[in-house]
Residue frames as a rotation matrix with the C-alpha (Angstrom) as fourth column:
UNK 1
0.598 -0.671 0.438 -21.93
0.401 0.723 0.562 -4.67
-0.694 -0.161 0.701 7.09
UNK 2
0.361 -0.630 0.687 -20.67
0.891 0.016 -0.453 -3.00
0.275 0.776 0.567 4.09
UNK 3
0.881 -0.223 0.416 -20.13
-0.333 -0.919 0.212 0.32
0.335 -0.326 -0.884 6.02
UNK 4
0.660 -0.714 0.234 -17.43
0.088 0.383 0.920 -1.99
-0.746 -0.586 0.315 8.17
UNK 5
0.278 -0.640 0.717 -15.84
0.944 0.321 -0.079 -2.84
-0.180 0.698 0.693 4.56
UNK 6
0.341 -0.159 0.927 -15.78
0.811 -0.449 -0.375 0.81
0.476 0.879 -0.024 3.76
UNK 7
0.933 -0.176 0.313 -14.42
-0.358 -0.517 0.778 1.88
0.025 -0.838 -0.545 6.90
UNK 8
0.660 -0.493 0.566 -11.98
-0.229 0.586 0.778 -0.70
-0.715 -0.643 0.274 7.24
UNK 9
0.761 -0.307 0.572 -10.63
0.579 0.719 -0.384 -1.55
-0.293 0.623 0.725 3.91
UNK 10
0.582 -0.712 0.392 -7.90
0.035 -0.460 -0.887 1.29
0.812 0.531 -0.243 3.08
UNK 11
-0.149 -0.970 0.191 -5.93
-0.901 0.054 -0.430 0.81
0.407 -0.236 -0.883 5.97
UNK 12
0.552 -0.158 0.819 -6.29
-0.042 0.975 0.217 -2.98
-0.833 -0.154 0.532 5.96
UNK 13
0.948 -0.010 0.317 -4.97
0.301 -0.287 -0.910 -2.10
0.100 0.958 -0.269 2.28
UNK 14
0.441 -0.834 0.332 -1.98
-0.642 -0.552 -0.533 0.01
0.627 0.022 -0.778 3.94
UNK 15
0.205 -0.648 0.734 -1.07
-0.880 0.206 0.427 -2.12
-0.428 -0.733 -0.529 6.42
UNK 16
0.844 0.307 0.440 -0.96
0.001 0.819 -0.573 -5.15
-0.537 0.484 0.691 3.67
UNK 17
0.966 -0.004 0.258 0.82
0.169 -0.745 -0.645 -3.24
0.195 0.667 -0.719 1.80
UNK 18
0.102 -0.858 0.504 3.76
-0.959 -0.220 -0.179 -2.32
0.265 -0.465 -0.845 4.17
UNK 19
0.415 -0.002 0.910 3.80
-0.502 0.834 0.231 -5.77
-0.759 -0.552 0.345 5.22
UNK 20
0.964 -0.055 0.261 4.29
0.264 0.338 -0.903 -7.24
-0.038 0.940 0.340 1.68
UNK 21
0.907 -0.350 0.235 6.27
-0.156 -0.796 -0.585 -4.27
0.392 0.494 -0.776 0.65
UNK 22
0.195 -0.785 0.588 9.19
-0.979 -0.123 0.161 -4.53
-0.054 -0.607 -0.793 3.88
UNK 23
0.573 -0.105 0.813 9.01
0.020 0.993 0.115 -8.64
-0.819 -0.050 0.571 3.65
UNK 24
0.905 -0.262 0.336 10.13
0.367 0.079 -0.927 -8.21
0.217 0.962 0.168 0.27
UNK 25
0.638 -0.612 0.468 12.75
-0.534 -0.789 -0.304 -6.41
0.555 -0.056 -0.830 1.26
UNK 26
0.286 -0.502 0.816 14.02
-0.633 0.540 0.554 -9.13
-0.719 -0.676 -0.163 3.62
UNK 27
0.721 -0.101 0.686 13.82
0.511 0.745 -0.428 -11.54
-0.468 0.659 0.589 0.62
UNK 28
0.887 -0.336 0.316 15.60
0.056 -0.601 -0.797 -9.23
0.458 0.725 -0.514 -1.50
UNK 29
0.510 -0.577 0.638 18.14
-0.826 -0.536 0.176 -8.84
0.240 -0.616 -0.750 1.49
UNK 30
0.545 -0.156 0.824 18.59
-0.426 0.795 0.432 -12.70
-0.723 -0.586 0.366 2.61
UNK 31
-0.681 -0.690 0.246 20.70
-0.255 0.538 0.803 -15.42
-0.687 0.484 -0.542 1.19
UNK 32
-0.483 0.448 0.752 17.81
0.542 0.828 -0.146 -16.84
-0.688 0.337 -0.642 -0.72
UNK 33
0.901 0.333 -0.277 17.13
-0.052 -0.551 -0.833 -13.47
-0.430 0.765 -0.480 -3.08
UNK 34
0.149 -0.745 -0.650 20.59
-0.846 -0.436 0.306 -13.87
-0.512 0.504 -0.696 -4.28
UNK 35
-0.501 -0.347 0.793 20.33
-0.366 0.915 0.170 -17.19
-0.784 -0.205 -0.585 -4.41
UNK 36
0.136 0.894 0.427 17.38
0.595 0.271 -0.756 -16.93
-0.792 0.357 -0.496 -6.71
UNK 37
-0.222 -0.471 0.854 18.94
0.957 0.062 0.283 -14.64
-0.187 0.880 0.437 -8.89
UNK 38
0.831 0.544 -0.115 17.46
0.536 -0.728 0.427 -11.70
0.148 -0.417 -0.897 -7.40
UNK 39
-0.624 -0.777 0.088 20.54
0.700 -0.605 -0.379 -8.99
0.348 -0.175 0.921 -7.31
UNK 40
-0.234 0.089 -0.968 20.15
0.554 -0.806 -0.208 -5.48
-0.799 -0.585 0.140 -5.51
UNK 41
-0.500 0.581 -0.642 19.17
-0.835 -0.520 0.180 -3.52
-0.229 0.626 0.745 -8.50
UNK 42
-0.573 0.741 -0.350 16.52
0.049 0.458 0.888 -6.14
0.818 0.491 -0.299 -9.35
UNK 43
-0.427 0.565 -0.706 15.23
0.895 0.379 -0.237 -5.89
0.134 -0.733 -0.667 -5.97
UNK 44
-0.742 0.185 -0.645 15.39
-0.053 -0.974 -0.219 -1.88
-0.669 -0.128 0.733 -5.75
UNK 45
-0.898 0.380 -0.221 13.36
-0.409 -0.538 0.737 -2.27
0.162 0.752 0.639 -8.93
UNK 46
-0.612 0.639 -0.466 10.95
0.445 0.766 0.465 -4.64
0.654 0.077 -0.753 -7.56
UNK 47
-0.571 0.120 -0.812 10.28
0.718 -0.408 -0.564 -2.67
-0.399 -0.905 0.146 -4.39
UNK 48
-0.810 -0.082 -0.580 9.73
0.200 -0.969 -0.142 0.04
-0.551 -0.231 0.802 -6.62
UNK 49
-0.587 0.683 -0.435 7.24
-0.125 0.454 0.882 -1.81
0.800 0.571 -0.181 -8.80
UNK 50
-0.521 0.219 -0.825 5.69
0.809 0.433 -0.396 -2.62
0.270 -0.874 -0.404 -5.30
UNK 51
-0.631 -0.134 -0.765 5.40
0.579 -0.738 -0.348 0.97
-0.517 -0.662 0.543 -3.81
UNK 52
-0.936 0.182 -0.302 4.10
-0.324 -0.780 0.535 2.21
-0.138 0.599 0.789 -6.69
UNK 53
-0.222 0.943 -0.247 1.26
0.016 0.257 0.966 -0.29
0.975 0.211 -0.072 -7.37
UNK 54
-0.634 0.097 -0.767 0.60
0.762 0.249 -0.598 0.11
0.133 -0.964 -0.232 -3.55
UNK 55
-0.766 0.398 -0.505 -0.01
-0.220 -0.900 -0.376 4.02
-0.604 -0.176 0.777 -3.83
UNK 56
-0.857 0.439 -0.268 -2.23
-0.175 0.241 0.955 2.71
0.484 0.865 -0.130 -7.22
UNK 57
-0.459 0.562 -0.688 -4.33
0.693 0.711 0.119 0.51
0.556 -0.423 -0.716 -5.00
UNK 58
-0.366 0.465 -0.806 -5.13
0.712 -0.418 -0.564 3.29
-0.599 -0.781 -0.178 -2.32
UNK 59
-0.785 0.177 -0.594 -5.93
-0.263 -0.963 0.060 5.99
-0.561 0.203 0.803 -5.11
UNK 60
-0.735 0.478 -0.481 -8.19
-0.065 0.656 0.752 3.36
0.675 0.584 -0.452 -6.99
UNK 61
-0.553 0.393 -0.735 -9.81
0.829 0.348 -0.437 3.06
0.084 -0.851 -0.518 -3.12
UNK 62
-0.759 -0.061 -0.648 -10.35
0.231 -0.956 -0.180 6.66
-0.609 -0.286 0.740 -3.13
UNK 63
-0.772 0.330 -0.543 -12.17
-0.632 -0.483 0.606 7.01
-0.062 0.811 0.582 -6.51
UNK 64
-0.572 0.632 -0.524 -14.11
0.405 0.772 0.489 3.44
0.714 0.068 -0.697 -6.05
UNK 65
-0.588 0.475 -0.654 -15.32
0.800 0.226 -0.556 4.79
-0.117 -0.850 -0.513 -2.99
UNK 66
-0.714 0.039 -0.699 -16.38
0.166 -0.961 -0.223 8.06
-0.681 -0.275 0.679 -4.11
UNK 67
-0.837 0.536 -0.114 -18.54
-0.079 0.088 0.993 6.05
0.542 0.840 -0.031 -7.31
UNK 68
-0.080 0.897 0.435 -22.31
-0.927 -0.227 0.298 5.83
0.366 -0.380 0.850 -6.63
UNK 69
0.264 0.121 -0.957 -21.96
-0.562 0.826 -0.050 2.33
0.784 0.551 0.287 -7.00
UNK 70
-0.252 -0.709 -0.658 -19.52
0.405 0.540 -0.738 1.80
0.879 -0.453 0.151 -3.65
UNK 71
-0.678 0.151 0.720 -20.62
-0.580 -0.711 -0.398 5.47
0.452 -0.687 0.569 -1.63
UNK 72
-0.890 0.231 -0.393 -22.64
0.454 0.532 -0.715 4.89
0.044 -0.815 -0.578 1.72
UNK 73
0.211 0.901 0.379 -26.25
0.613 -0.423 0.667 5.88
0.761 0.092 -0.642 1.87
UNK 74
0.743 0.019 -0.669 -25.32
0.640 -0.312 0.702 7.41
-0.195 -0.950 -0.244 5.11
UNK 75
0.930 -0.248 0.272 -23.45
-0.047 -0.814 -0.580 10.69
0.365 0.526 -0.768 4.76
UNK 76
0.758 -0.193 0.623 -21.38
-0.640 -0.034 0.768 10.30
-0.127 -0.981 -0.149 7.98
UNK 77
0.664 -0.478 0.575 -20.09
0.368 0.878 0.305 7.03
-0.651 0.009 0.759 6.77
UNK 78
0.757 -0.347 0.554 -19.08
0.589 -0.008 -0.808 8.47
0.285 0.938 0.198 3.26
UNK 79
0.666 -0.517 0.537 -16.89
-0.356 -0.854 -0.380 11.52
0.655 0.062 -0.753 4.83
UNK 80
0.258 -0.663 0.703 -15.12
-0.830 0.220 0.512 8.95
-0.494 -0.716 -0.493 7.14
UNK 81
0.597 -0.445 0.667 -14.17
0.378 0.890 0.256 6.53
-0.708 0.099 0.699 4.91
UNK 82
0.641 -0.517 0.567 -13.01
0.344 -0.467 -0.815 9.25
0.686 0.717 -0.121 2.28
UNK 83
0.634 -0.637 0.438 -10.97
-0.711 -0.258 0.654 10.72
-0.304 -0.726 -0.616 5.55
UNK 84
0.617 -0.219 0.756 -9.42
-0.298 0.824 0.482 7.04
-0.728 -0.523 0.443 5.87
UNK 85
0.747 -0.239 0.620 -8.83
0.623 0.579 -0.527 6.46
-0.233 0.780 0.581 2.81
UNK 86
0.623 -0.431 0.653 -7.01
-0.338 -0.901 -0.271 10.07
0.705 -0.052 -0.707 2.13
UNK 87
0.627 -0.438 0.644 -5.30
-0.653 0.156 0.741 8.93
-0.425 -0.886 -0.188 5.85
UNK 88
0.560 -0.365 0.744 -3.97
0.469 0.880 0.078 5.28
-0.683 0.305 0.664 3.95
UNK 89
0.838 -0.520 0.169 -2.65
-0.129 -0.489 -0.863 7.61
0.531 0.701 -0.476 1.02
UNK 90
0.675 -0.452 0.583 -0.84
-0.443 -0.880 -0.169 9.19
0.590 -0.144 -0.795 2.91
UNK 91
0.643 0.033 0.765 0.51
-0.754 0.203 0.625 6.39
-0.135 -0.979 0.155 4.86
UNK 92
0.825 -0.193 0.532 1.49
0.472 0.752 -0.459 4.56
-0.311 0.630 0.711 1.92
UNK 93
0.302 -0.738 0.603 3.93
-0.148 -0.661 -0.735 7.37
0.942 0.133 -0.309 0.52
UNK 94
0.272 -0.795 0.541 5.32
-0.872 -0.442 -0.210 7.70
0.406 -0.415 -0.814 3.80
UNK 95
0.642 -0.084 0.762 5.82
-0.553 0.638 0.537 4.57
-0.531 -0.766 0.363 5.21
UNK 96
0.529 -0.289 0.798 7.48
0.518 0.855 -0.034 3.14
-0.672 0.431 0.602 2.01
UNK 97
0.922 -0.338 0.189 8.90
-0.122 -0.716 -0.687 5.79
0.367 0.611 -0.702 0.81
UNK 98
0.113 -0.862 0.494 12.57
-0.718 0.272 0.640 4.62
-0.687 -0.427 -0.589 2.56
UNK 99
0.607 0.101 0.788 12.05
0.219 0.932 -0.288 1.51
-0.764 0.347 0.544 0.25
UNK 100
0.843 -0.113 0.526 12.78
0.359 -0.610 -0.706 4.30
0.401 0.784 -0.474 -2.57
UNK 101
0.906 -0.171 0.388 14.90
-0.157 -0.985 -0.070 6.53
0.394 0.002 -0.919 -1.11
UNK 102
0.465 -0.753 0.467 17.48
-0.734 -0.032 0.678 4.75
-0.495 -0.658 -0.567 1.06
UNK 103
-0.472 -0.438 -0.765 19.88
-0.773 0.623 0.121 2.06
0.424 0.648 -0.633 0.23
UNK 104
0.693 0.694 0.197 18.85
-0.685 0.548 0.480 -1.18
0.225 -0.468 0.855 1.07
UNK 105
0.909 -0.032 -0.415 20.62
0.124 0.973 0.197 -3.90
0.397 -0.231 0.888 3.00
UNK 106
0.434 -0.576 0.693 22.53
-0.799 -0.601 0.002 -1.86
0.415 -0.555 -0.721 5.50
């Protein structure tokens, strides 16, 4: 059962992540972040508070997984979940990386 968790958890992680990450972004965008006092450079900065502890989380996934403490007795398992995880990196930076980079509320 914990092989599932250590298969499964860095891109349940990324897709959490982007979910969170783009919702915010609607809030930030709608009547009801301005409304809240939420302006467009407080949101850019939130997002980017966001993105960043996102990429945190998956590189934190990486290293936990790679401690003796988390690693799979099974080799097999351990080099596919370091793949995955390495895969979620990388998914995180790009997928949210527009969050950063573009304006926001076209």
């Amino acid at each position: 059962m914990k092989d599932i968790l250590r298969l499964s958890l860095p891109l349940s992680v990324w897709i959490a992540a982007f979910s969170g990450v783009y919702g915010l972004e609607g809030v930030v965008c709608s009547d009801r972040g301005a409304g809240a006092g939420l302006g467009l450079g407080q949101g850019r900065a939130v997002l980017v508070v966001a993105w960043v502890v996102a990429i945190a989380v998956q590189v934190g996934l990486i290293f936990g997984l790679r401690t003796p403490r988390f690693a799979s007795a099974q080799p097999w398992v351990q080099r596919v979940s370091m793949i995955l995880a390495c895969v979620a990196l990388v998914a995180t930076v790009w997928s949210l990386l527009p969050v950063v980079t573009t304006s926001l509320c076209l």
